[in-house]
C-alpha atoms as one frame of an Amber mdcrd trajectory, in Angstrom:
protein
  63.591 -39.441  18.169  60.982 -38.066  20.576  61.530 -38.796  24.429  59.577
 -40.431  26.685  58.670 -37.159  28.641  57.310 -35.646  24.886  54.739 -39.369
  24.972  53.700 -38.190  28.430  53.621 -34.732  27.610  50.783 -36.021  24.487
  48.920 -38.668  26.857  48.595 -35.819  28.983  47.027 -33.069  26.048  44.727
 -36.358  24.632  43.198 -36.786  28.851  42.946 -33.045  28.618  41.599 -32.739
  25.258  38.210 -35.422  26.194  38.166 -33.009  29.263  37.559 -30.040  26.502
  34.845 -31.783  24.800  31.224 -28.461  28.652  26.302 -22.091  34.291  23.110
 -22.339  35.321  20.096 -20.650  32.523  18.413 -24.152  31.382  16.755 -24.335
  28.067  13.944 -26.379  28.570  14.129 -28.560  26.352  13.963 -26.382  23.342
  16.365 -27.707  20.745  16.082 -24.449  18.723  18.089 -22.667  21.031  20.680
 -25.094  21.952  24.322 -24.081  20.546  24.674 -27.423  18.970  22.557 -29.933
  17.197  22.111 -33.915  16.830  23.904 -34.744  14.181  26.979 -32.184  14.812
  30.620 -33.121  13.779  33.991 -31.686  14.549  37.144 -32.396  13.365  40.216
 -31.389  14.232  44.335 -31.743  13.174  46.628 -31.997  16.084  50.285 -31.370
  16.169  52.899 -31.360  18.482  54.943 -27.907  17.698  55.425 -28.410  14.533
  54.795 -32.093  14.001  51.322 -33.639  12.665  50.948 -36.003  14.940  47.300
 -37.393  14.888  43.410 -36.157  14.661  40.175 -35.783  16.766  36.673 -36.216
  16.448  33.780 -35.589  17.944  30.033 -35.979  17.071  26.696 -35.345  19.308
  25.003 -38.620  18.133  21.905 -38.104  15.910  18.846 -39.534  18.484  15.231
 -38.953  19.415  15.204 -35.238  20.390  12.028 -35.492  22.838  12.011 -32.745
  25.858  12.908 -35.603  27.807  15.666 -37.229  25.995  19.425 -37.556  26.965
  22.286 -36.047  24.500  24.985 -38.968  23.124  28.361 -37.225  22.607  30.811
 -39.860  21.283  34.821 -38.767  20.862  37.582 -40.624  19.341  41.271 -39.429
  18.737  43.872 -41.501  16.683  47.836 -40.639  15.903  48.842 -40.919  12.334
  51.365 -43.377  10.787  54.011 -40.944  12.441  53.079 -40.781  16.326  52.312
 -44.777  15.885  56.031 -45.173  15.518  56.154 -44.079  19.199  53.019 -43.845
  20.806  49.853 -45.348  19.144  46.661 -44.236  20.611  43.121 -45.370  19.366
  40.985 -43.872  22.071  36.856 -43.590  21.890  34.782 -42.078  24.665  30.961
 -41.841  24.823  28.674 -39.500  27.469  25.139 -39.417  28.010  23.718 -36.293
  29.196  20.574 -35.367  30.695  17.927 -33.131  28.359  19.527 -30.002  30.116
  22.753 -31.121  30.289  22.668 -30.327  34.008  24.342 -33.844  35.221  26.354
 -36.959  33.207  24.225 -40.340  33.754  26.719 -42.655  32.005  30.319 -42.738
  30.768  32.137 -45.262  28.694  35.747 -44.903  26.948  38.010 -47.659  25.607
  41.393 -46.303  25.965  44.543 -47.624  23.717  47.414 -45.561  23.965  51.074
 -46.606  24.310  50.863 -50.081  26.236  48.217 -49.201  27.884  44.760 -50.803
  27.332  41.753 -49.945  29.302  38.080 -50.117  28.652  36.066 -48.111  31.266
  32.283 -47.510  32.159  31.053 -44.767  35.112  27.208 -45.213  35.859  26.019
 -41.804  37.917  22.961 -42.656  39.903  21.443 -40.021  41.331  18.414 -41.798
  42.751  20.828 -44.181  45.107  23.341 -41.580  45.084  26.072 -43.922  43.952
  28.788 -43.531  41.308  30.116 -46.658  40.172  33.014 -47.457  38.240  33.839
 -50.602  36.452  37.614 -50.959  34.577  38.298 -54.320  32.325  37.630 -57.214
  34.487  38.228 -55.855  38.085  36.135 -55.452  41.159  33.620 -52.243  40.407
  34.667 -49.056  42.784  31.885 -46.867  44.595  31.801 -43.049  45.691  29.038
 -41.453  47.111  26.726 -38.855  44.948  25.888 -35.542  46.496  25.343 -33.667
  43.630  24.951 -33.254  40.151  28.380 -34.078  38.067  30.049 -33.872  34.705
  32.262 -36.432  33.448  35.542 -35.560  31.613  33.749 -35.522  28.050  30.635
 -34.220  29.231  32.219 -30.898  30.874  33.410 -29.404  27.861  29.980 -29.562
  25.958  28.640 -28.206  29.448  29.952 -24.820  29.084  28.535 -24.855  25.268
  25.109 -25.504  26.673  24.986 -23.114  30.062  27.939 -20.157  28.918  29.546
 -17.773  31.607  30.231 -13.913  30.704  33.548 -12.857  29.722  35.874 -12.256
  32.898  33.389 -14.049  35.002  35.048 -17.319  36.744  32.682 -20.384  37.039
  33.375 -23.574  38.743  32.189 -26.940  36.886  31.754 -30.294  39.085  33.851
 -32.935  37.340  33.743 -36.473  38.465  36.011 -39.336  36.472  34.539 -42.203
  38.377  37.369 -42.418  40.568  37.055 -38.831  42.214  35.636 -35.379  42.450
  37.385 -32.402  40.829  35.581 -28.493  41.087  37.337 -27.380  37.639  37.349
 -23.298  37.849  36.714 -21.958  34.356  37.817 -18.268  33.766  36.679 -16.583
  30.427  38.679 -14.265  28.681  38.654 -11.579  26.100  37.189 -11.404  22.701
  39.745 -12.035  19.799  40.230 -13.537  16.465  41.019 -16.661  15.722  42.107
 -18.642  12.243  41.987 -22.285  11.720  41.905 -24.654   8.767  38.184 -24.280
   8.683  37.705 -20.499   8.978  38.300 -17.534  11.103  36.101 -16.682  14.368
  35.739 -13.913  16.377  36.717 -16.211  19.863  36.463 -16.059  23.527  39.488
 -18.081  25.620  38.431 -20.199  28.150  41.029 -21.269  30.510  41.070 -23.982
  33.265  43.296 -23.021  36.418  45.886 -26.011  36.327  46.538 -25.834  40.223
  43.505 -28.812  40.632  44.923 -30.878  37.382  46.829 -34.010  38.084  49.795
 -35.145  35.572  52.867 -33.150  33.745  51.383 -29.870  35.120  52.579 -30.963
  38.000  56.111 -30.203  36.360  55.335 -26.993  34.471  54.223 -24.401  37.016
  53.270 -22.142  34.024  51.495 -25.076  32.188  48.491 -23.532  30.675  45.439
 -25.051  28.977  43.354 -22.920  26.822  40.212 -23.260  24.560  38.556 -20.646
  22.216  35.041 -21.607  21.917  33.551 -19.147  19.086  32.117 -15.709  20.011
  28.433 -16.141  18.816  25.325 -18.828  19.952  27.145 -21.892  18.811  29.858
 -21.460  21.040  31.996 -23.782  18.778  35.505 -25.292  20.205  37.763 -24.040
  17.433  41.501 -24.688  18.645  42.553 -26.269  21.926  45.976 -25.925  23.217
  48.057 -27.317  25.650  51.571 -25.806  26.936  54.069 -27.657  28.855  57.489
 -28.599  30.218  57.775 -31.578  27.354  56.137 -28.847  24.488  53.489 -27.185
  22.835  50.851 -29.760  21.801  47.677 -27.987  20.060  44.654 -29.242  18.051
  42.916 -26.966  14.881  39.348 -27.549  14.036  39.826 -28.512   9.781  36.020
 -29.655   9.310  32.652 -29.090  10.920  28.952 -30.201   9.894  25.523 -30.130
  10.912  26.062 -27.155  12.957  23.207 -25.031  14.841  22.352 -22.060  12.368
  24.560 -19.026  13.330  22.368 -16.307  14.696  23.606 -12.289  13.345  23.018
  -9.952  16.221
């Protein structure tokens, strides 16, 4: 039987792993050079140690691709027959981007996991300079809007579009609806990388915990850490998560409609 912490311990990877699916050279428009395409979809195995315990997925929603157009990146994770027994989670979260993806102007997520049952929206409005956050049937929250933001599924795709240079920190404004978060992003070395879809020459990308809420606050040497492939895609290819309750990691297995590699 899996303890209560180890449920906690997932909840916590799944909040973090929405966070994974985003430094300041814009593209114009120019959907040629973006690293990923309409019509992109990831998929990905997650475990906890060495348990199965569920799957990911992720798409950037096929849409009108005008200069001035918004991105749709819709993410849903599900536990398999196994993790149900304990924790069932059927969670789905949509972002829209601007065509730069320099700032989040709307996110929505219906959250099942455990007992717990939420569906949320987050309008960003930078006109009135109001963020406003509506959850199930009770009264909408404001904040105030001084800048330009990144929700938690937006942020990950962020650092796809606008990439920082190896050993270069970067700080990415993250806003949940409820409150502002600078996440500091540092980049690390160059290394290799095999998952059930292939093996990548990778960078790891890791968050500094000491801002993140939840069972970090328990594992002082809790440590979150994406490789996003070395070359223009800049593809999230594994994702894990280490803490107090365990080792919970997720593999990419499948990928299509990917932005044509470039060979340097």
């Amino acid at each position: 039987m899996i303890k209560r912490s180890g449920c906690q311990g997932f909840s916590f990877f799944l909040k973090q792993l929405i966070l994974v699916f985003l430094f300041p050279v814009f593209l114009k428009g120019n959907i040629n050079d973006s690293p990923f395409l309409p019509g992109e979809k990831l998929e990905y195995e997650l475990s906890w140690g060495f348990f199965p315990v569920g799957a990911a997925f992720i798409e950037v929603v096929p849409a009108d691709r005008s200069p001035e157009a918004s991105w749709m990146i819709r993410f849903s994770v599900r536990t398999n027959s196994f993790a149900d027994a304990f924790y069932k989670v059927r969670t789905e979260a949509t972002t829209w981007v601007d065509s730069n993806f320099s700032k989040s102007l709307r996110y929505e997520k219906f959250q099942q996991e455990g007992k717990t049952k939420k569906k949320i929206k987050v309008e960003f409005d930078y006109y009135l300079k109001k963020v406003t956050y509506l959850e199930n049937n009770l009264q909408p929250r404001y904040l105030m809007l001084e800048k330009k933001v990144y929700d938690p599924l937006a942020i990950a795709y962020a650092f796809r579009f606008h990439p920082a240079e190896m050993g270069i920190g970067r700080v990415l404004p993250a806003c949940d609806g409820k409150k502002f978060l600078d996440v500091k992003i540092n980049v690390g070395s160059r290394e290799k990388v095999k998952v059930p879809f292939g093996e990548f020459w990778a960078n790891d990308v890791v968050p500094e915990m000491k801002n993140l809420s939840g069972v970090f606050k328990k594992s002082p040497k809790g440590m979150l850490r994406v490789w996003y492939s070395a070359d223009n895609r800049r593809i999230p290819v594994k994702i894990s998560s280490k803490v107090v309750v365990g080792n919970f990691t997720a593999r990419l297995i499948k990928a299509s409609g990917l932005q044509r590699e470039k060979i340097n």
